[in-house]
Structures are given as structure tokens and as C-alpha cells.
C-alpha positions as CSV (number, residue, x, y, z in Angstrom):
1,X,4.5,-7.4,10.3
2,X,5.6,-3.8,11.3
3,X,4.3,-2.2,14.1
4,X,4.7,1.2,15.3
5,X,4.5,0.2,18.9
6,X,4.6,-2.9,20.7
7,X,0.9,-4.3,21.9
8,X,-0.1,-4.4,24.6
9,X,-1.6,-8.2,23.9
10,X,-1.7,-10.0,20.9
11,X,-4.3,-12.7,20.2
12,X,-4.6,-15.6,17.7
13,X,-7.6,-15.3,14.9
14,X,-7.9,-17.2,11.8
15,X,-8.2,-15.4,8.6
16,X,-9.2,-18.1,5.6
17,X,-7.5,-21.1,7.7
18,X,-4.6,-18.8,8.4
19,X,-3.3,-18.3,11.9
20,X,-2.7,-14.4,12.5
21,X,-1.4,-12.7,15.4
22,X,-3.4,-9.2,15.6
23,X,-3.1,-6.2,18.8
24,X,-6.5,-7.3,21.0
25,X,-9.0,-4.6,20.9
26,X,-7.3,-3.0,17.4
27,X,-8.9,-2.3,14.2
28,X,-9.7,-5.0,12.4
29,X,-9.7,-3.8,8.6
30,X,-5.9,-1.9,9.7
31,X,-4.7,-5.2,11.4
32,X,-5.4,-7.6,8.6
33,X,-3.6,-4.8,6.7
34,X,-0.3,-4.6,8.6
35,X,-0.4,-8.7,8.3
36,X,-0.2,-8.4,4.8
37,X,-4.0,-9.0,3.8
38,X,-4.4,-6.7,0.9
39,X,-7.4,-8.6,-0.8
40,X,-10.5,-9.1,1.9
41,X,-13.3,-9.8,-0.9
42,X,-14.4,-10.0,-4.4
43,X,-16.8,-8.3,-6.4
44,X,-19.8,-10.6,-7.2
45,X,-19.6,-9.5,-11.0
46,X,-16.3,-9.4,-12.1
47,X,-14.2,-10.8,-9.7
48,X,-12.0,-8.4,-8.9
49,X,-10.1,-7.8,-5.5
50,X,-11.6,-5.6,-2.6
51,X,-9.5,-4.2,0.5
52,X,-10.4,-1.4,2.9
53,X,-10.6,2.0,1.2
54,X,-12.4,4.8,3.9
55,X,-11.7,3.3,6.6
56,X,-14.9,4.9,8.4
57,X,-17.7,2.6,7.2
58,X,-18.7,4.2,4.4
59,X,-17.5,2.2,1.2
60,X,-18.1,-1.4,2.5
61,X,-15.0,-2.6,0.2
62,X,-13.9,-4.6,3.5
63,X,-16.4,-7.0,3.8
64,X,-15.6,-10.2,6.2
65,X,-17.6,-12.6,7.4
66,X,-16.6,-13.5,10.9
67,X,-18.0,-16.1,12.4
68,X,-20.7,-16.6,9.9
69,X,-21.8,-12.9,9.6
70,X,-20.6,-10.5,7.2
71,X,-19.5,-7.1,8.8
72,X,-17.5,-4.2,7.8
73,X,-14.0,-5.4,8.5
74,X,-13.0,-1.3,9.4
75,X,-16.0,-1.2,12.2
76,X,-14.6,-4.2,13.6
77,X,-12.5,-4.6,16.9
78,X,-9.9,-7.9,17.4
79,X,-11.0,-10.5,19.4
80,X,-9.5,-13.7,20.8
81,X,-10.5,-16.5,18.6
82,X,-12.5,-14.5,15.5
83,X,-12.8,-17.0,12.5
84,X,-12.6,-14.5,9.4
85,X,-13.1,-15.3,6.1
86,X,-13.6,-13.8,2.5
87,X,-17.3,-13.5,2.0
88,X,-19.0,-15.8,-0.4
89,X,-20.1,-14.1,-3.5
90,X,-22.9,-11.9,-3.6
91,X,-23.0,-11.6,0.1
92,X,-24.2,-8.2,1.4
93,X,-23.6,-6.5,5.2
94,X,-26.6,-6.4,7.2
95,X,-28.3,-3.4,8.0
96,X,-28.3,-2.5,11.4
């Protein structure tokens, strides 16, 4: 992964079973980006591959579940220990 400054702290979370090292406190949806996650979802329909497009909450094509709940990946800060995963099909972020 290429950085364009050092963190200040990485941390370990787990993106489909994979161990990833991501900057604590960075954006999620630009993290998983830089680590070389281009695909975050599927479309329900036809299957195709979804990654972060606006990157300001607005297109919802970087849909993760973490820790059970789906979220906008691009809203998202790193945490320690975040369990990420692609969202089963059909699944939908909640509206709050």
C-alpha cells in the first residue's frame, strides 16, 4: 500500500476474513481503497461490482457491513478491530 504520509497509528481490521492494516481514525471507503479493495459490493440484480464513487455519502455504491450493520463505507472512520464484510444481497443502509 502507498501512503502519502506515514500514520500516525495503524490498526488491524478484517475485511472478508482478510487482515488489513488501515491509518486509525482514517476514512474508511479511501483506506480499503489504498489496500487494494476495489470491489466493496454487488448489485442485487445483476451482480455487478460496486466501489466508492462520491465519496460524500451520496451514491451509497460503498456499502459495508461492519459488524453486522450495513453503513456507507465513505462515512465511516477506522477503528481497532472493525469486522467488514461485503453486504449480502439485497441489503440496504439504514436510514438514520
Amino acid at each position: 500500500m502507498q501512503r502519502l504520509d506515514d500514520p500516525a497509528a495503524l490498526v488491524q481490521v478484517r475485511f472478508d476474513g482478510t487482515t488489513l492494516e488501515l491509518s486509525d481514525g482514517g476514512n474508511l471507503a479511501a483506506e480499503l481503497l489504498a489496500a487494494g479493495v476495489a470491489a466493496f459490493r454487488r448489485t442485487p440484480v445483476s451482480g455487478a461490482p460496486r466501489g466508492p464513487f462520491c465519496m460524500m455519502g451520496a451514491c451509497f455504491d460503498c456499502l459495508v457491513e461492519i459488524d453486522g450493520v450495513v453503513r456507507q463505507a465513505c462515512m465511516t472512520e477506522v477503528r481497532d478491530g472493525m469486522e467488514i464484510g461485503r453486504p449480502s444481497a439485497g441489503a440496504e443502509a439504514p436510514n438514520d
